[in-house]
DOGU-387892 format. One record per residue: residue number from 1; residue in one letter; z, x negated, y of N, C-alpha, C in turn. Coordinates in steps of 0.001 Angstrom, whole numbers, plus 500000, padded with zeros to 6 digits. Each point is the difference from the previous one (the first is absolute). Layout:
N
k,r,nz,nx,ny,caz,cax,cay,cz,cx,cy
NUM,A,Z,X,Y,Z,X,Y,Z,X,Y
...
***
This chain:
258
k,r,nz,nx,ny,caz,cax,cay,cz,cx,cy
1,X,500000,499158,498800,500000,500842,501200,500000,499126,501246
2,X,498973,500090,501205,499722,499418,501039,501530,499939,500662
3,X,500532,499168,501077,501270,499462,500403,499771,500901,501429
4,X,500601,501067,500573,499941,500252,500877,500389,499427,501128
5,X,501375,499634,500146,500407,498985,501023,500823,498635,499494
6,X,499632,498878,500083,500641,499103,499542,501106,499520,501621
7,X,501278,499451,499607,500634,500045,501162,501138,498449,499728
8,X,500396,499417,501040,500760,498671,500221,501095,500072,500700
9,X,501089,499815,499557,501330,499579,501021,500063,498275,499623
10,X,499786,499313,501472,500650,499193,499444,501939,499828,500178
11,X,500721,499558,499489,501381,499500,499919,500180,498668,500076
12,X,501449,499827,500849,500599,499009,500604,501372,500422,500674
13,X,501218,499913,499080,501193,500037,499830,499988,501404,500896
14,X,499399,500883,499450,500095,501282,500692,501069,500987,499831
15,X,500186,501417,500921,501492,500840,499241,499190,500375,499076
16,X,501008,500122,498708,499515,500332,498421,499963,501764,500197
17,X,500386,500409,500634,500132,501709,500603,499059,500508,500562
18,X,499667,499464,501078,498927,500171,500623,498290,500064,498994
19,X,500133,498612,499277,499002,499477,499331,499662,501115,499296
20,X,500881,500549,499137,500103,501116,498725,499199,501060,500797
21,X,500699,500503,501094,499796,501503,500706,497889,499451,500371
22,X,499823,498739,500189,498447,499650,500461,499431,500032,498631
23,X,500411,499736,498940,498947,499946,498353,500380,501557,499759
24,X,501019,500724,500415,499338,501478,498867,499769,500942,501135
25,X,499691,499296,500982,499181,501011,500945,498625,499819,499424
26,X,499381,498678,500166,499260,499739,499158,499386,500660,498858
27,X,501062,499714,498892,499537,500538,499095,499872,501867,499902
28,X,501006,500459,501026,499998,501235,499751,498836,501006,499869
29,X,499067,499703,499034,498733,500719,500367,499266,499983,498481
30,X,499353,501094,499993,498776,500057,498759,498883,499327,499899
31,X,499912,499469,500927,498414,499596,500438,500030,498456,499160
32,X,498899,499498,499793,500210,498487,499108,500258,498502,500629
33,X,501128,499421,499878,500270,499714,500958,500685,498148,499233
34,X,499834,498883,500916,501221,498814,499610,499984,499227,501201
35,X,501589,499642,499610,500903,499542,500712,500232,498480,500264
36,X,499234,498988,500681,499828,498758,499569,502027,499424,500859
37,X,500665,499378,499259,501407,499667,500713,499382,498316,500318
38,X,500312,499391,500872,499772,498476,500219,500909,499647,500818
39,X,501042,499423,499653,501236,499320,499828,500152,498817,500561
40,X,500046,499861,501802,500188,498206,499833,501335,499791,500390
41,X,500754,500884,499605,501998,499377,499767,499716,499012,499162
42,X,500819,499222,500063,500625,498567,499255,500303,500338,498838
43,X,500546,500854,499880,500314,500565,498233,499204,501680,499511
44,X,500036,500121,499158,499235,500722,499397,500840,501522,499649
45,X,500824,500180,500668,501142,501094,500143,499107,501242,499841
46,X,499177,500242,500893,499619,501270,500186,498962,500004,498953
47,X,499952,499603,498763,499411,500434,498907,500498,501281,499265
48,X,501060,500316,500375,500712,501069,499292,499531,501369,500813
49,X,498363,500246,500822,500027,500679,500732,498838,500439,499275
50,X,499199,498579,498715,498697,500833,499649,500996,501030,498828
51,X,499928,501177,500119,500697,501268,499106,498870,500912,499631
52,X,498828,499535,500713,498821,501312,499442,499106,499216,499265
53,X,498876,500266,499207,498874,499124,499745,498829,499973,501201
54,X,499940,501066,501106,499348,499412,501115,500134,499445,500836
55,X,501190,498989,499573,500464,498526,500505,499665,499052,499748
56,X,499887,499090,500875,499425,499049,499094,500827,498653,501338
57,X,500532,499357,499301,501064,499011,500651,499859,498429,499784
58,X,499531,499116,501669,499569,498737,499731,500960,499142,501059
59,X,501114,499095,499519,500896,499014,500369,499040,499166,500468
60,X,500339,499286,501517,498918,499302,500948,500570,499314,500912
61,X,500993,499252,499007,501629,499323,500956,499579,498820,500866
62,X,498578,499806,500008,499720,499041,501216,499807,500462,501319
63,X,499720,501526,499922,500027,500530,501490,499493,499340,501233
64,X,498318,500259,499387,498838,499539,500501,499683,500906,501250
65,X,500627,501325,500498,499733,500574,500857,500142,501993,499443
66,X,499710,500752,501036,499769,501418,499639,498652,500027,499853
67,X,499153,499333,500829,498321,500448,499725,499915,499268,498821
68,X,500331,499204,499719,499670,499279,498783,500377,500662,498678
69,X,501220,500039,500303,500534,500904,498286,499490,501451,500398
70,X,499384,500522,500904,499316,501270,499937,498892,499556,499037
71,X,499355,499325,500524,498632,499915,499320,500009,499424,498538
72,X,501367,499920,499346,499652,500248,498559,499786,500964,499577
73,X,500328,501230,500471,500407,501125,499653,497982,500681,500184
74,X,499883,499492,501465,498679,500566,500394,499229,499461,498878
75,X,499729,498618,499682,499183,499685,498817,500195,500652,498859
76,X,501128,500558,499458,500151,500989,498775,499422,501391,500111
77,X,500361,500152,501365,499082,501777,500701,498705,499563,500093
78,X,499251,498910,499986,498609,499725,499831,499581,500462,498212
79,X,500601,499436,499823,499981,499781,498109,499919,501282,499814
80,X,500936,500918,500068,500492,501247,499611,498707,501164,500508
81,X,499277,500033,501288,499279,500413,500309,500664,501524,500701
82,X,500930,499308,500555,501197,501316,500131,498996,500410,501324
83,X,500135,501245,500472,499449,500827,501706,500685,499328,501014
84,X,501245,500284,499992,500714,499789,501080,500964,498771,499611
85,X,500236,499383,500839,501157,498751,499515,500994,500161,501810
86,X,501545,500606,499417,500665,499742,501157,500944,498869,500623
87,X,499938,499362,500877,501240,498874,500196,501107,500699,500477
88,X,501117,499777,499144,501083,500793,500123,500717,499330,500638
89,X,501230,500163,501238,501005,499186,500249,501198,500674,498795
90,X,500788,498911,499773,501950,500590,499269,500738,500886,500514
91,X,499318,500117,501636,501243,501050,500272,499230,501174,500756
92,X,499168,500462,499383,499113,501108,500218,500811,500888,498655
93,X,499597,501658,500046,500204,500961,498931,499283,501107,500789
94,X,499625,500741,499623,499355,501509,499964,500154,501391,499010
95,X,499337,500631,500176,500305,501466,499304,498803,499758,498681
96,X,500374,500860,499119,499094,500293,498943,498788,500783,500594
97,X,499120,499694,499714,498122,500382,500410,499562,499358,501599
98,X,500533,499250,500263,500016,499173,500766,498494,499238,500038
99,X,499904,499192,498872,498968,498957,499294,499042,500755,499984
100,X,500066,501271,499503,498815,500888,499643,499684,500710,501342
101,X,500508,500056,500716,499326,500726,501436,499160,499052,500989
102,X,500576,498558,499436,499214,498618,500484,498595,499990,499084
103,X,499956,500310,498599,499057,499906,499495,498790,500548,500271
104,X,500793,501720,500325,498943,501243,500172,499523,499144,501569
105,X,500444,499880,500771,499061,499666,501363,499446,498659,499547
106,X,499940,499190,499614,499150,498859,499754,498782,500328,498772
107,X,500222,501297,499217,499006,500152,499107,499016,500920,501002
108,X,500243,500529,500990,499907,501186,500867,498726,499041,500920
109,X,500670,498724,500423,499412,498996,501341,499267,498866,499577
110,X,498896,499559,498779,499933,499192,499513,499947,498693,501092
111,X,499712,500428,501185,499758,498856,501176,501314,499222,500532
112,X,500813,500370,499239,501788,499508,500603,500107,498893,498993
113,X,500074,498804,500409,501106,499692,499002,501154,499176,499833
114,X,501180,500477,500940,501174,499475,500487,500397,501328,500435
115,X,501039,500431,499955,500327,501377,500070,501709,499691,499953
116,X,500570,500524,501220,501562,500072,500099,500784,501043,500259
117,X,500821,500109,499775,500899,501907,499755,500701,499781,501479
118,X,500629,500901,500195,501009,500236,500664,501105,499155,499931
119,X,500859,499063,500861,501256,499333,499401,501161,500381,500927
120,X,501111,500231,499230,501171,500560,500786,501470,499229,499857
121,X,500466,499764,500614,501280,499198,499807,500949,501149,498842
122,X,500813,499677,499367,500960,500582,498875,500690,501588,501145
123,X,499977,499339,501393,500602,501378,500645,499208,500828,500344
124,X,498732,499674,499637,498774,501404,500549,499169,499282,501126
125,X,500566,498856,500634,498961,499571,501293,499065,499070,499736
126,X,498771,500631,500962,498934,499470,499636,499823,498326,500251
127,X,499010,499267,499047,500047,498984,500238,498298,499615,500176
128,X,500060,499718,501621,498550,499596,500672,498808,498864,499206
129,X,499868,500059,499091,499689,499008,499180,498158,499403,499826
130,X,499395,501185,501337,498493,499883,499937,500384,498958,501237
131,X,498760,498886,499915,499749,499309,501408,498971,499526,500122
132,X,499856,499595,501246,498650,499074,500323,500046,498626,499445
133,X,499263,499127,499934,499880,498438,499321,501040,499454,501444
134,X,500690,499279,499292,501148,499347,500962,499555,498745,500726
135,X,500475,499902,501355,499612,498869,500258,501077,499166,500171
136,X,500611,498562,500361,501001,499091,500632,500497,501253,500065
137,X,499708,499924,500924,501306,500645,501291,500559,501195,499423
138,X,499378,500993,498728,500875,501062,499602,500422,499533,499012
139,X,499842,498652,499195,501063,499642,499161,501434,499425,500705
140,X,499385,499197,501583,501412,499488,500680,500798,501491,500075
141,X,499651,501048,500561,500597,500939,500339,500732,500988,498853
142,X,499850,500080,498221,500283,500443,499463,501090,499286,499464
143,X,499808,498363,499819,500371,499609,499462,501231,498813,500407
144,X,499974,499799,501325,500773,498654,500194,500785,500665,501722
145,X,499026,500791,500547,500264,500895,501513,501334,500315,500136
146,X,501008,499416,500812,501017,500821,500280,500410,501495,499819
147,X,500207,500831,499270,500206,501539,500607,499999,500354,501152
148,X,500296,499719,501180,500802,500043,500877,498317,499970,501060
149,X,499479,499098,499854,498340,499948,500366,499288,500994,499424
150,X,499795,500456,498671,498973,500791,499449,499579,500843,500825
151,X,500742,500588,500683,499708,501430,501050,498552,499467,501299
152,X,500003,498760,499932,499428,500039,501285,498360,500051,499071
153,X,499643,499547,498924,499336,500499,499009,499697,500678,498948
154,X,500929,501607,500769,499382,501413,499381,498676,500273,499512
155,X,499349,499922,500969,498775,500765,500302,499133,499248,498822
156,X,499843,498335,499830,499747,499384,499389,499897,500539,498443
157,X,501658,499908,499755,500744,500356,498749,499387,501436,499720
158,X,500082,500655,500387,499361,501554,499617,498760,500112,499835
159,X,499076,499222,500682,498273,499655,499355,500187,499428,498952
160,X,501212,499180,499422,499596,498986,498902,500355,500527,498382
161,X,501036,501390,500800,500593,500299,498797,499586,501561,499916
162,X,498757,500438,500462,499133,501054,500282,501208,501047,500398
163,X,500892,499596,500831,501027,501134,500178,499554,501005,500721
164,X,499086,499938,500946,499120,500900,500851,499099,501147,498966
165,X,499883,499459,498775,499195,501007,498590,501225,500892,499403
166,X,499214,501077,499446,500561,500867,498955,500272,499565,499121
167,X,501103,499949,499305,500214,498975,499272,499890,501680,498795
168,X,500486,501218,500352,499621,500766,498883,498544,500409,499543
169,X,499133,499562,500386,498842,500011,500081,498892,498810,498906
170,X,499273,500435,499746,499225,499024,498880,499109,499160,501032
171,X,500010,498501,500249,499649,499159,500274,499036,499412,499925
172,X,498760,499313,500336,499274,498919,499138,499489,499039,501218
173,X,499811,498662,498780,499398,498601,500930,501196,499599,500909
174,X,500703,499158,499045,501478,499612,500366,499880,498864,499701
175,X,500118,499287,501394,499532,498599,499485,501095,498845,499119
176,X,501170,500728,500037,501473,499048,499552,500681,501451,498890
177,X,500392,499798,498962,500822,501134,499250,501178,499186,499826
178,X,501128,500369,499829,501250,499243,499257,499933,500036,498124
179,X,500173,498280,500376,500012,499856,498104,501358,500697,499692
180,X,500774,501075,500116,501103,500208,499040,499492,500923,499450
181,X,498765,500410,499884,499284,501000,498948,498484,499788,500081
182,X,499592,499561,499578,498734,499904,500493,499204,500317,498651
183,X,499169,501497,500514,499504,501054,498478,498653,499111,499814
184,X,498851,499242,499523,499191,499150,499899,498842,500612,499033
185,X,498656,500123,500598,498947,500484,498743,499892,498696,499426
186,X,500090,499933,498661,499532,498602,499348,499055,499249,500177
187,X,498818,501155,499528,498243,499683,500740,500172,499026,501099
188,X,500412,500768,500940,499829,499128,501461,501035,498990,499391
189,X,501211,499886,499834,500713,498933,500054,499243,498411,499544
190,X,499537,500145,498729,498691,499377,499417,499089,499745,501031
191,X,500203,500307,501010,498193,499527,500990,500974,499163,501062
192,X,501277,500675,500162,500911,499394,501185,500316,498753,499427
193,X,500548,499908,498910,500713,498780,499833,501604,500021,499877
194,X,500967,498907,499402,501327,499834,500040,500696,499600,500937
195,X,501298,500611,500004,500437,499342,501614,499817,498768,500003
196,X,500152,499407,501253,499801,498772,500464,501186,498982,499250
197,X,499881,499148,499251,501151,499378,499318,500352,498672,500818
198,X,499477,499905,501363,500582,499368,500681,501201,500523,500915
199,X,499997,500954,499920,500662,500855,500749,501614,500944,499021
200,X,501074,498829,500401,501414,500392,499022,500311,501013,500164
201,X,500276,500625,501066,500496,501362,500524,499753,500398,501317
202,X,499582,501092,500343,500068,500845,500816,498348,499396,500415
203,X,499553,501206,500563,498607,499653,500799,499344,500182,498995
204,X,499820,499642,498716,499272,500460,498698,499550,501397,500186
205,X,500419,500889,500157,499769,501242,500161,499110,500268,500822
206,X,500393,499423,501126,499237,500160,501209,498437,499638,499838
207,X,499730,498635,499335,499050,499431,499774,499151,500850,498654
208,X,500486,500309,499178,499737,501210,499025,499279,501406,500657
209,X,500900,500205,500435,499422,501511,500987,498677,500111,500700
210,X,499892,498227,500565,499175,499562,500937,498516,500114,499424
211,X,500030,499080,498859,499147,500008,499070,499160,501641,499709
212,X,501009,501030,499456,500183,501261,499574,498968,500465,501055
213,X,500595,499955,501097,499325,500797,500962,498026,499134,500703
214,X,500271,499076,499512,498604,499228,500587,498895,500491,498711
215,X,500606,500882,498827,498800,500399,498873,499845,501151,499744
216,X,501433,501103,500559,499917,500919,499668,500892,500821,500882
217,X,500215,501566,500050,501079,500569,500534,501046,500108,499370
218,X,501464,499690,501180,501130,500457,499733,500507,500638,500572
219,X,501304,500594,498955,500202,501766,500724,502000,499828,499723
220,X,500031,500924,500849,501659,500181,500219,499952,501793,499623
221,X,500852,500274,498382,499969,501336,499490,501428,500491,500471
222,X,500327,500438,500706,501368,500874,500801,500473,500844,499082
223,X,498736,500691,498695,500730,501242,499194,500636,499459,498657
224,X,499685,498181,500248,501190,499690,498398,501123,499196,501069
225,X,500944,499909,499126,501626,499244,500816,500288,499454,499177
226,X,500024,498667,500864,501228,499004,499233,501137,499738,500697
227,X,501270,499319,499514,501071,499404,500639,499697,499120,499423
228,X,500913,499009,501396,500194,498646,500168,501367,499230,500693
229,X,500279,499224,499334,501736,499722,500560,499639,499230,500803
230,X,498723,498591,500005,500052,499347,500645,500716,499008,501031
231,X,499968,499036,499286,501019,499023,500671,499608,498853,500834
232,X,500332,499903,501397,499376,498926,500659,500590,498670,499689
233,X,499714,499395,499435,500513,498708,499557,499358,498815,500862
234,X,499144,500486,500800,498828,498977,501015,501163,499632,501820
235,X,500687,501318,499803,501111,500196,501391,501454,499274,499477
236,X,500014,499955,498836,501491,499323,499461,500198,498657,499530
237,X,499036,499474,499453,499960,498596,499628,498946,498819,500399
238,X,500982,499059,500380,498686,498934,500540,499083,499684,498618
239,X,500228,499797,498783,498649,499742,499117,498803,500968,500475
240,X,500625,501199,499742,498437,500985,499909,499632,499931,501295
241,X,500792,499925,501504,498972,499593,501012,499052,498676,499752
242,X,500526,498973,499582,499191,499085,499789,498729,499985,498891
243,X,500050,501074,499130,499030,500325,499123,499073,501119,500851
244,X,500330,500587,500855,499500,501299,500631,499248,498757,500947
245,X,500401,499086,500816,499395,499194,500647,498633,499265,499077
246,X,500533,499316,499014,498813,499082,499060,499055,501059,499596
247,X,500494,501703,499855,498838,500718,499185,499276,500185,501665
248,X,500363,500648,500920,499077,500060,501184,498883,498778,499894
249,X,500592,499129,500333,499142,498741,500607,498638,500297,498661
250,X,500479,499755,498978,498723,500163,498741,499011,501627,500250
251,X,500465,500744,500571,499336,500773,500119,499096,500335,501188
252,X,500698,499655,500845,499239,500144,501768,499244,498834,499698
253,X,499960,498927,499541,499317,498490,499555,498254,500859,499518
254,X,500312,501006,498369,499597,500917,499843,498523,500706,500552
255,X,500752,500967,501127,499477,501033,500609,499921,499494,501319
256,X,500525,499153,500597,500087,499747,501449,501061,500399,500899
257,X,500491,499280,500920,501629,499883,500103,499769,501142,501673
258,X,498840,500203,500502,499622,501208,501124,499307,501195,499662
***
């Protein structure tokens, strides 16, 4: 039987709670479906999580990156010949028929193929997650900007994070989607390519999307929902600013830094 959606979390000393509530959202569905787990914790703990047979669980304790241990998973969704292949974040979960209301509009749009739901924080609020291709200056401002400054670049911030759009409204030709779900036609994925494996974290997405949108349309679906706990770890610790810094530079290098 053809693989309807093949799908990837990767893990890295993640909550084991959270993780669970993201695989049987997942799995919660009829449709034909596997679960690629890729593991770059140091130990092999969260093996006790493959519990279904549409698991399938690979220890990767060198922790070569997220685009990187994604794209084992993507090379197996090549193999498999699965439709859809999703990049899952750990601390995403959703409702049952969820997957399948993503399916029906992408079987519906054959011209899409990057397609993102609705995302809502755990309390119901929305999370702005469509944008324009970023430049410098809206990574200085998201990412390193005083609070206390942001205000004098509202106007900015609300073009970037389409806050001025309907966000209940069906979308298309989005030039940036957020990787914490990112629904993927395989077909196209195959013409796009794997994330950039120069690129450790963050900006991968961005550069993904980028790609997405220079071959084909992408669309923002308002009538499926996900939650997302989302954690800024880029505002709390000097490593990941300094990785948020090294992934910029590789990417504006890229696409062009104006």
């Amino acid at each position: 039987m053809n693989i309807k959606i093949t799908s990837c979390i990767v893990l890295y000393n993640n909550d084991l709670e959270m993780l669970k509530d993201a695989i049987s959202s997942f799995l919660n569905t009829d449709l034909n479906v596997k679960l690629f787990l890729v593991d770059n914790s140091p130990t092999d703990e969260f093996k006790i999580l493959k519990t279904d047979d549409r698991i399938d669980y690979f220890h990767n304790p060198s922790n070569p990156g997220f685009g990187t241990a994604h794209n084992i998973a993507i090379k197996k969704a090549f193999e498999l010949s699965s439709d859809y292949h999703l990049v899952l974040n750990p601390d995403i979960y959703f409702e049952e028929g969820t997957l399948e209301k993503l399916c029906d509009f992408m079987d519906l749009n054959q011209n899409v193929g990057h397609v993102m739901p609705k995302v809502l924080y755990p309390s119901g609020e929305l999370q702005y997650l469509c944008k324009t291709n970023p430049t410098m200056l809206d990574m200085f401002i998201r990412s390193f900007m005083p609070s206390f400054m942001t205000p004098l670049f509202k106007n900015r911030i609300i073009k970037y994070e389409y806050r001025d759009k309907n966000y209940d409204e069906i979308m298309y030709d989005i030039p940036y989607l957020s990787g914490c779900f990112m629904f993927l036609r395989t077909s196209t994925l195959k013409k796009v390519g794997f994330f950039d494996e120069r690129i450790f974290m963050y900006f991968e997405d961005t550069d993904l999307t980028r790609r997405f949108f220079n071959i084909s349309k992408t669309a923002y679906y308002p009538l499926a929902t996900v939650f997302h706990h989302f954690g800024q770890f880029t505002h709390k610790k000097l490593k990941f600013k300094l990785i948020t810094i090294q992934s910029a530079l590789i990417y504006f290098r890229k696409w062009g830094f104006f």
